[in-house]
C-alpha positions in Angstrom: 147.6 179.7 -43.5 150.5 182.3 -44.5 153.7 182.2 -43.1 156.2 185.6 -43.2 159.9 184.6 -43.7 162.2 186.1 -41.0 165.2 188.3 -42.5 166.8 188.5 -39.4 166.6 186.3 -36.1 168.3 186.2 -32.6 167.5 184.9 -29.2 166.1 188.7 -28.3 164.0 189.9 -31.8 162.6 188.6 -35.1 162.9 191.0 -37.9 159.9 190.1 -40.6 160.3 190.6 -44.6 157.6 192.7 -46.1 154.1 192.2 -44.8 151.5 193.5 -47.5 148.3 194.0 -45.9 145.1 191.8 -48.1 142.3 193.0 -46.3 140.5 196.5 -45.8 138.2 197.8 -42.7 134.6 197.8 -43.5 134.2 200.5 -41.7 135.2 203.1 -39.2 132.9 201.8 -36.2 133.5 198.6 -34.4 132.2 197.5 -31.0 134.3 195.7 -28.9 132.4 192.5 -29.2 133.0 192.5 -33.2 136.8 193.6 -32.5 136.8 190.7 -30.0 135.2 188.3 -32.3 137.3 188.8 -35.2 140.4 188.3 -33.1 139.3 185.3 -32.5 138.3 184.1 -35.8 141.7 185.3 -36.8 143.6 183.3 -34.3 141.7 180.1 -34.8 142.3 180.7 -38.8 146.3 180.7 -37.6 146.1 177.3 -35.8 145.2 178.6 -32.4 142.3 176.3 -31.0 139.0 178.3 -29.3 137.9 177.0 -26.5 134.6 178.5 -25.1 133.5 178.2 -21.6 136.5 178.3 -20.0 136.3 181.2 -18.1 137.1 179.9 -14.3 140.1 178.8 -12.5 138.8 175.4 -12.0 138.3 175.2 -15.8 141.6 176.4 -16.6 143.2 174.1 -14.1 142.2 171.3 -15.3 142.4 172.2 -19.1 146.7 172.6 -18.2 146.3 169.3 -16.6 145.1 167.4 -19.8 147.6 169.6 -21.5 150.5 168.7 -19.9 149.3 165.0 -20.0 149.3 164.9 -23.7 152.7 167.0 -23.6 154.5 164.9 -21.6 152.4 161.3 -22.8 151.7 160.9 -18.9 148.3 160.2 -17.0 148.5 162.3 -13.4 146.1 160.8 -10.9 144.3 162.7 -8.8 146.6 162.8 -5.8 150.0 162.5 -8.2 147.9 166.3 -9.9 147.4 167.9 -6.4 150.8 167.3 -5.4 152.2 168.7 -9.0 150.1 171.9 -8.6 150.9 172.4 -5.2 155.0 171.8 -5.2 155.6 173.2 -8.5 153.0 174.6 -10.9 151.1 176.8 -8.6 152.9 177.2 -5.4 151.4 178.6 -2.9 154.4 181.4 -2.2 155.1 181.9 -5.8 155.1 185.6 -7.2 154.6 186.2 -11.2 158.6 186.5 -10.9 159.1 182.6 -9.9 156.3 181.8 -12.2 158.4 183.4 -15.2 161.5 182.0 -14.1 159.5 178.4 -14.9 158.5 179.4 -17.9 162.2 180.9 -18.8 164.3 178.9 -16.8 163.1 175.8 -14.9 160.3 174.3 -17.0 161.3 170.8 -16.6 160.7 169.3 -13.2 161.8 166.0 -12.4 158.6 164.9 -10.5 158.4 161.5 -8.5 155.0 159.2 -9.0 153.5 157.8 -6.9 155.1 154.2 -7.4 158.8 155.7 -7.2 159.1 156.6 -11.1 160.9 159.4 -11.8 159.7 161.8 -15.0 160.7 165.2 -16.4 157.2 167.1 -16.8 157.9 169.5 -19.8 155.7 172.9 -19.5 157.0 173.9 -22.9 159.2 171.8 -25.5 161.1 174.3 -26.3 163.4 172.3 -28.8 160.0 171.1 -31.0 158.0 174.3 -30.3 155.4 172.7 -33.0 154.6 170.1 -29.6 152.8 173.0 -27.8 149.2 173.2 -27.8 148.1 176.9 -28.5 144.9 177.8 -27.5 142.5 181.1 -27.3 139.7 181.8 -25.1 137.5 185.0 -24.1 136.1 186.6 -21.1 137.8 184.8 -18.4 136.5 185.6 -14.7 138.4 185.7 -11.4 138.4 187.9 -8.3 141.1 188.9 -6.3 140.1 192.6 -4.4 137.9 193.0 -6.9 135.8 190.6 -8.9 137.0 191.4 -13.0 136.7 189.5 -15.9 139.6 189.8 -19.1 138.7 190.1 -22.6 141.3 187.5 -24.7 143.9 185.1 -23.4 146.4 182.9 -25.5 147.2 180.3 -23.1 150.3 177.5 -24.2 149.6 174.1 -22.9 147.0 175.4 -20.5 148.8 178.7 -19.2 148.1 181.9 -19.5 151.0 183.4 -21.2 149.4 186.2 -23.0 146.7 189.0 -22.5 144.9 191.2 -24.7 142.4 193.6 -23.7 140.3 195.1 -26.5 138.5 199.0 -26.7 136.4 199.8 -29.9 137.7 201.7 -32.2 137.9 205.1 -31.5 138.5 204.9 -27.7 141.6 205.7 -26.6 143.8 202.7 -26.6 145.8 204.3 -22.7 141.8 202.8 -21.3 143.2 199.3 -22.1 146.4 199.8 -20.7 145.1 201.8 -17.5 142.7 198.4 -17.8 145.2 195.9 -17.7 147.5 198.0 -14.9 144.1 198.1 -12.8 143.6 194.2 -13.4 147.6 193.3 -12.2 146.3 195.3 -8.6 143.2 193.5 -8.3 143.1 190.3 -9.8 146.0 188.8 -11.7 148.5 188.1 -9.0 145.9 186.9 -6.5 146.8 183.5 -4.5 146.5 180.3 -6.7 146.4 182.4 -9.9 147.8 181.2 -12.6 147.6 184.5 -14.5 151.3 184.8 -13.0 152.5 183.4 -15.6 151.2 186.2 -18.3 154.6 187.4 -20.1 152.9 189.8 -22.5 150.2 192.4 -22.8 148.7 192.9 -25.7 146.2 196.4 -26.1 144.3 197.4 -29.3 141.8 199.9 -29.8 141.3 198.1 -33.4 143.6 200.7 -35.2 146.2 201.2 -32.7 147.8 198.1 -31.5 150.3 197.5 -28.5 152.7 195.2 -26.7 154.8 195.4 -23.6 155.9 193.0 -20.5 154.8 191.5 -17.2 156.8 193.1 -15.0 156.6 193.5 -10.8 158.5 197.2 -10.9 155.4 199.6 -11.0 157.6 203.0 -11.6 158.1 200.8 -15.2 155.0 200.1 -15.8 154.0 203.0 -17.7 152.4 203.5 -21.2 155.9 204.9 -22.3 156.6 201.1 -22.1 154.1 199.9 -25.0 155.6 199.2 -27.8 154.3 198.9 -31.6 154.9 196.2 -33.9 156.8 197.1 -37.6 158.2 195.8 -40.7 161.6 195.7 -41.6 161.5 198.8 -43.1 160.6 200.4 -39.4 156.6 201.5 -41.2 154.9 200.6 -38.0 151.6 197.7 -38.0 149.6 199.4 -35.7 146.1 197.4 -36.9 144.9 194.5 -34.8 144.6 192.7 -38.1 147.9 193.0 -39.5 149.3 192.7 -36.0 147.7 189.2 -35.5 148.5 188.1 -38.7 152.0 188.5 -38.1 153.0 188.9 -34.3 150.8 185.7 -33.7 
């Protein structure tokens, strides 16, 4: 696996040294099933673990639960889980802004057993990141107004912190934006989601390649938010290659 040295490093950005691309396109037409597929390949060759078939909410529930588990080297029961979930993973009243304040702020709860023990539950070591379980799955479905199902997720110990929604090349990478701005209305932030706790959007058309944040203020969540990747010497990584192998 490479590893790109950091020239420059604060608590805001990461400034790479010189990323030299060792690969070529095969050619100038790829479906978005290929683009998808090669992401993925990518990301599992960078550590992330694939895990297909997990594509509901129950799935992905009870994958954080054997996450945090092994995080924390605890053993919920069923009851002791329920409860968790229900007072402080996946409140019922929360909003995607409390949810980011846990992953941000408060993402070490002091939660009581059920034979009086008390326990921080760690969703992220933060100090150790090397502790947390990154993982990468495809064509998740959930319904909220609407019934929609997202391309690729990078979840961290179970939760969704990332999405990235894929066009072939050649389509207009604004249809994966106007995508994911049509999936935030109808499904995202839909009760007892745990997409509320995506940070990041990632969009690609393959050749043109995208970030920008979760956010709750719509008159800022434009496409003259996205934001492109770039080396050090400002030249721009626009490829979903190049920007996988170093943004991820």
């Amino acid at each position: 696996m490479i590893t790109y040295t950091p020239i420059a490093e604060s608590n805001n950005f990461i400034v790479l040294d010189t990323y030299t691309k060792a690969w070529q396109v095969a050619d100038s037409y790829q479906s978005e099933d290929a683009l998808e597929r090669e992401l993925i390949q990518d990301l599992q060759n960078q550590g992330y673990e694939f895990v297909p078939g997990l594509n509901t909410p129950e799935k992905m529930l009870a994958n954080v639960r054997v996450q945090l588990q092994t995080l924390n080297n605890v053993q919920f029961a069923e009851g002791e889980w329920l409860r968790f979930v229900e007072t402080y993973l996946d409140r019922p009243s929360d909003g995607i802004t409390d949810k980011a304040r846990k992953i941000h702020d408060d993402y070490i709860y002091d939660f009581v057993f059920d034979d009086g023990r008390i326990q921080n539950i760690y969703l992220l070591d933060k100090n150790n990141i090397a502790r947390n379980k990154v993982q990468v799955i495809k064509q998740f479905e959930q319904t909220g107004s609407y019934a929609n199902r997202y391309d690729v997720t990078i979840l961290v110990n179970g939760l969704p912190l990332v999405q990235i929604e894929l066009k072939k090349r050649g389509v207009a990478i604004r249809e994966a934006f106007n995508q994911v701005h049509r999936y935030s209305k109808e499904s995202f932030n839909t009760d007892n989601s745990l997409y509320k706790y995506l940070q990041l959007f990632v969009i690609s058309n393959g050749t043109d390649t995208r970030y920008f944040a979760n956010t709750v203020k719509r008159n800022i969540n434009s496409f003259d938010f996205t934001m492109n990747w770039a080396r050090a010497d400002n030249s721009l990584i626009k490829d979903l290659k190049d920007f996988t192998a170093t943004f991820f």
